[in-house]
Steps between C-alpha positions, in 0.01 A plus 500: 500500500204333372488137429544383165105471348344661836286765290385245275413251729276759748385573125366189428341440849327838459416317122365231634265659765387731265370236263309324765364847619376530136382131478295518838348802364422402184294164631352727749359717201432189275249358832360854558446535099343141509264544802390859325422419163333122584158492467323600866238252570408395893822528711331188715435294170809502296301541199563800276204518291313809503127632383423831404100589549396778285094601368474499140158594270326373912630185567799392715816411298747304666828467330776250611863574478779273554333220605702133463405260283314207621373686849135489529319856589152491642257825458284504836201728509364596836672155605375278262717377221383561148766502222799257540832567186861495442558720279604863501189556262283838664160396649213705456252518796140658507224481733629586780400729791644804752687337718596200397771287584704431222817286521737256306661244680744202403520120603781309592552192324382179630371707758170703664726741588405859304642821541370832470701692192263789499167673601270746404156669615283647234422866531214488243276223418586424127293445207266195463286404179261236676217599636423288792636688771326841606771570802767296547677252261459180588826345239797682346536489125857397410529551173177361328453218785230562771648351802274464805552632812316244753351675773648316806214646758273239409629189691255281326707195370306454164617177298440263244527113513573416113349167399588375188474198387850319540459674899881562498527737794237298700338725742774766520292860450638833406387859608442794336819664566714204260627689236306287228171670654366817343335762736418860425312753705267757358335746651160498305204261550594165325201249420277687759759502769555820635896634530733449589522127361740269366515277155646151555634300235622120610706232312360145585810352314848657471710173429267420238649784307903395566503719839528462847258700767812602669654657194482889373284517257740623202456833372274396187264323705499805750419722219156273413352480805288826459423363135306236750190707493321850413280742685195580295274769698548330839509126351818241492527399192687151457768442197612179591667430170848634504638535844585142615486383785425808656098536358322248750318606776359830520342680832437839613587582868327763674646525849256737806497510838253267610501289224657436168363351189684272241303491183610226243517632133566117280702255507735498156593152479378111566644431843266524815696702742475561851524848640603568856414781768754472812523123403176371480297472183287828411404285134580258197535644162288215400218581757437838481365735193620856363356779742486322814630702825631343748505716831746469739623651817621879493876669502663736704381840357762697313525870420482487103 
């Protein structure tokens, strides 16, 4: 004889285990849905933003998707940052050469940590409208913004020593490589120097213009720095009128193997400032005149 309610009550046991069965299951799928359809950025990151590289009409498109608001990305060509945004806005990049290394990396807030979200190596050199490089490109275009790529073999430490009249920084210098200094490479002879040289463009006074040396230049100011000056036949030609405070000092560095020559173009401004070679004083803007070489000692040779 079977107990009064036996049935139903192995019934609702059975009930019971089933709907946890189907509960465990169904957050199973819900975590396996979840991990497949999120975004996949860098496993070792945690960040889920993702850039898709693609060649359109020659030049290197790189379009972001997913990427979370307020995160800083960082474009870094051949290791040397050139376009900083947040947005998920495509970037257009040009001027670049076989082989390459492209890649976009992110910053941690408050940090110096970065991490690498993605990198690519260019199979083809893309297109380039300036004519100053013969071989290789010494900048990548990103959209219309010429950004330098300093050549790191030359371990000169090239600076200025602004001197304006109020002396706020007292003696504190700054080298080439601040981000407020202009330099482009060309590969053609530049007033008489053969190539491969370099055009140098110093501030002598950032904080005069509401910045700090130590900042990044903003985008609009990045974007005049090539209005600085014009190549006519193999001549710098100054416009010091409209690209504050980056229009001061102007040089033309022509690195060799024995020796090197600095060749001062003008001074665009009223302060005498000091330029320094490895720390000591190679001239004052005040002492000098336009076409004077200086020659110093020579570089390591590099394979152009």
């Amino acid at each position: 004889m079977v107990p009064p309610g036996g049935d139903r009550g192995a019934s609702s046991v059975i009930g019971v285990l089933l709907l946890i069965a189907v509960v465990v299951v169904a957050a199973a799928l819900t975590v396996v849905l979840a991990l497949t359809l999120l975004p996949q950025g860098d496993p070792t990151t945690g960040y889920a933003a993702s850039f898709d590289f693609d060649r359109t009409n020659g030049v290197l498109v790189i379009r972001p998707s997913h990427v979370q608001e307020g995160d800083r990305y960082h474009l870094r060509v051949e290791g040397t940052d050139v376009h900083t945004w947040t947005s998920n806005v495509p970037q257009s990049v040009s001027c670049l050469n076989e082989g390459d290394d492209v890649d976009v990396v992110t910053s941690e807030p408050g940090t110096d940590e970065t991490y690498l979200l993605r990198e690519y190596e260019v199979g083809a050199p893309t297109r380039c409208a300036f004519t100053g490089a013969s071989e290789r490109f010494a900048y990548a275009m990103v959209g219309n913004r010429r950004m330098p790529l300093l050549d790191e073999t030359y371990d000169f430490t090239l600076a200025i020593d602004p001197d304006g009249p109020t002396r706020q920084l007292g003696s504190q210098d700054f080298p080439a490589t601040n981000d407020w200094v202009y330099v482009q490479r060309y590969d053609r002879t530049i007033e008489g120097l053969s190539p491969p040289v370099y055009v140098i463009v110093f501030p002598d006074n950032v904080h005069n213009s509401g910045y700090d040396w130590d900042d990044e230049p903003p985008d609009a100011v990045r974007e005049e720095m090539p209005n600085a000056y014009s190549i006519q036949g193999d001549s710098v030609v100054v416009n010091g009128s409209a690209v504050e405070p980056t229009n001061d000092v102007y040089m033309v560095f022509k690195p060799g193997c024995s020796e090197s020559k600095f060749l001062f173009v003008r001074m665009s401004g009223g302060y005498d400032n000091q330029i320094l070679l490895d720390g000591q004083e190679m001239f004052r803007t005040g002492s000098t005149s336009s076409g004077t070489v200086y020659t110093r000692r020579g570089t390591d040779c590099v394979d152009d």
